[in-house]
C-alpha distance (Angstrom), angle and dihedral (degrees) to the residues before:
residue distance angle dihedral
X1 . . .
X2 3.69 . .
X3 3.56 122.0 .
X4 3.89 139.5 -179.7
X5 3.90 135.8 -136.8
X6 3.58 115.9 -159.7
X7 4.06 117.0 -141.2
X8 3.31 150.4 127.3
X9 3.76 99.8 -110.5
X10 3.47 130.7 47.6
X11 3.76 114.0 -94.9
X12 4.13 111.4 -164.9
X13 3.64 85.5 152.6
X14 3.86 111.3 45.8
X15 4.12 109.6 -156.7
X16 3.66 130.3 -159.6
X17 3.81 106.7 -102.9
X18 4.12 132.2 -163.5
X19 3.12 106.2 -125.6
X20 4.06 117.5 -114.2
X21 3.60 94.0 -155.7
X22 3.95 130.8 24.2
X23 3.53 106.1 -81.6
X24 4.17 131.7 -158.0
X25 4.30 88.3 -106.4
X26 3.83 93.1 12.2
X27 4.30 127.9 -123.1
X28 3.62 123.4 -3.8
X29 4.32 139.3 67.6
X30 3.64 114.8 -37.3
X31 3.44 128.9 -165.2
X32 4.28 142.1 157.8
X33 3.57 139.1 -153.0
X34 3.54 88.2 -133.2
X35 4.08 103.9 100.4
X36 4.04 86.4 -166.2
X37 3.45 88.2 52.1
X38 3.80 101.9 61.4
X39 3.73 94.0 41.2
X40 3.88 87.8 59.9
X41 4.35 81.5 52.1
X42 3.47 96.2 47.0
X43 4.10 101.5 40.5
X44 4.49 81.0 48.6
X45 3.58 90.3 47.1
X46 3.43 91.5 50.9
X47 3.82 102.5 47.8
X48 3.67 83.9 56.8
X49 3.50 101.3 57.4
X50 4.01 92.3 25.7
X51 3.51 94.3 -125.9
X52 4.12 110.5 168.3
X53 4.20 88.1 -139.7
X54 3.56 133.6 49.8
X55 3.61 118.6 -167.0
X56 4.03 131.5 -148.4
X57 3.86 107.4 -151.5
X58 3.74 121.8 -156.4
X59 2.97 127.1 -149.4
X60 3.98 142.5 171.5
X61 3.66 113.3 -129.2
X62 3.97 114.0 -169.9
X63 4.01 99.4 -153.3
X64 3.73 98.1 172.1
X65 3.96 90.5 61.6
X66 3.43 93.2 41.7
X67 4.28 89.4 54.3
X68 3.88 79.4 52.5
X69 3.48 100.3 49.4
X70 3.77 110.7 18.1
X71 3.52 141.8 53.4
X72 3.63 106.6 -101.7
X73 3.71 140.8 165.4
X74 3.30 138.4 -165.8
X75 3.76 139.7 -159.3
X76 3.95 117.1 -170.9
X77 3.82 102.4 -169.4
X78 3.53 136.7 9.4
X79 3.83 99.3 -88.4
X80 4.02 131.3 149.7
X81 4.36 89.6 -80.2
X82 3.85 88.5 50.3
X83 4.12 82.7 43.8
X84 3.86 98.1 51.8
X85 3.57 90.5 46.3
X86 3.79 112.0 53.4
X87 4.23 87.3 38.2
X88 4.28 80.7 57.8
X89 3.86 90.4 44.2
X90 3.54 84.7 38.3
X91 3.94 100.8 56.4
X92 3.58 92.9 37.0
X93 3.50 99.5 -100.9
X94 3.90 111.5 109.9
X95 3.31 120.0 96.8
X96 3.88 114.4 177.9
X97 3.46 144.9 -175.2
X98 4.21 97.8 -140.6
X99 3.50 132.3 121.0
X100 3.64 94.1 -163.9
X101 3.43 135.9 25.1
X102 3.84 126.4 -161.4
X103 3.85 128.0 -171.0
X104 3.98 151.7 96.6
X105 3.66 120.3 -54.8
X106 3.67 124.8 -117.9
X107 4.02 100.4 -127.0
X108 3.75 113.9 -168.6
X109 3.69 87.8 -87.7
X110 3.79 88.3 58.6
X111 3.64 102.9 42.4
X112 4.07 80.4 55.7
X113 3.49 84.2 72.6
X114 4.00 103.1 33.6
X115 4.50 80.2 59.1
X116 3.47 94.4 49.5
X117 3.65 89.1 44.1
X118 3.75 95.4 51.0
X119 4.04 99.4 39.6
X120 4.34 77.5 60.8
X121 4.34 86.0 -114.0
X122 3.56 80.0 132.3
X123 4.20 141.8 20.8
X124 3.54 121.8 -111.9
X125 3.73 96.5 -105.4
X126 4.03 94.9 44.8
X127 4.17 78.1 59.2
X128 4.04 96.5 51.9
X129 3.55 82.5 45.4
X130 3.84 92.0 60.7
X131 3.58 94.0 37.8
X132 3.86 97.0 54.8
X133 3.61 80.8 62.0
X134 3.59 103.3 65.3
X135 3.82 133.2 64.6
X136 3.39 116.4 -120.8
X137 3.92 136.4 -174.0
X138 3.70 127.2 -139.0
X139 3.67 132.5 -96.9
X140 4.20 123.0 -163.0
X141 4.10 107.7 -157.3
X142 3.72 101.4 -165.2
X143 4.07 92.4 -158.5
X144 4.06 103.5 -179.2
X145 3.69 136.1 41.1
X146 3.97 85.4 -110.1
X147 3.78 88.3 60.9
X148 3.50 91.2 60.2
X149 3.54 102.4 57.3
X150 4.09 86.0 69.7
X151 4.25 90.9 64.7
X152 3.53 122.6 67.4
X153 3.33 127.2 -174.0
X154 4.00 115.4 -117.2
X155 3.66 106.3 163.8
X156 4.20 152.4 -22.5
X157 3.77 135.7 -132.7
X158 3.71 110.2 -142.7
X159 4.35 110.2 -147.1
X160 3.58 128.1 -175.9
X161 3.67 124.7 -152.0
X162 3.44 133.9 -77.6
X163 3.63 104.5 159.3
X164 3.53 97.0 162.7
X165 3.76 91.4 60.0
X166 3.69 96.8 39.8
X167 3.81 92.5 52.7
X168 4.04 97.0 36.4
X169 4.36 80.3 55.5
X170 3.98 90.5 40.3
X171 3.69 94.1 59.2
């Protein structure tokens, strides 16, 4: 399966990173399969640091030997498991046992919904309600060294900024 991590460096050697912030499956290497995706990563992560590139790395990611040899799970729509474990990886609290975690990503439209659902605005099924009604693209956390012996790295698209653009189309 090829996948695609959006930054603005080169990575040909992915590394297993804390995370400084609570993220949707917590620290590691994440990746998507959704191209699109990972420029939208990489063009953000490079506004922040005001890098003048941004960088799409591909990558192959062999999934069915990684179900064979890893601990992997995988969530295929937002729904109330997917829920209960980003708001635990979210708040700190999730500790898990994975190598590799599969599911949806919580966009900023998303996590709307996630805060509401956590501050008790609204009930759990009120937010898989609201979630089914999104589309959402993928994210791969590869959370252990292991993991990352199932994603090599095949190729990069080199950007340059347009911020302009990017932001005028963001908004």
């Amino acid at each position: 399966m090829i996948c695609y991590h959006g930054s603005d460096t080169v990575v040909e050697a992915p590394k297993i990173l804390e995370a400084k912030r609570p993220l949707d499956f917590g620290g590691g290497f994440y990746v998507t399969s959704n191209k699109e995706q990972a420029e939208a990563w990489a063009k953000r992560v490079a506004y922040r640091n005001n890098s003048k590139k941004y960088y799409v790395n591909i990558y192959n990611f062999d999934l069915a030997k990684a179900e064979k040899e890893a601990t992997v799970i995988k969530f295929e729509k937002a729904d109330e498991n997917w829920l209960d474990f980003i708001c635990a990886n979210r708040s700190g609290k999730e500790t898990f046992n994975y190598d590799i975690v599969i599911g949806p990503v919580a966009d900023d439209k998303v996590y709307r919904v996630v805060i509401l659902f956590e501050n008790g605005d609204i009930d759990k099924e009120l937010a898989i309600k609201r979630l089914k009604a999104e589309t959402l693209s993928d994210q791969i956390l590869f959370h252990t060294e292991k993991a990352l012996e199932f994603l090599k790295f095949v190729d990069v698209e080199v950007m340059t900024n347009d911020w302009k653009r990017f932001w005028n189309n963001a908004l």
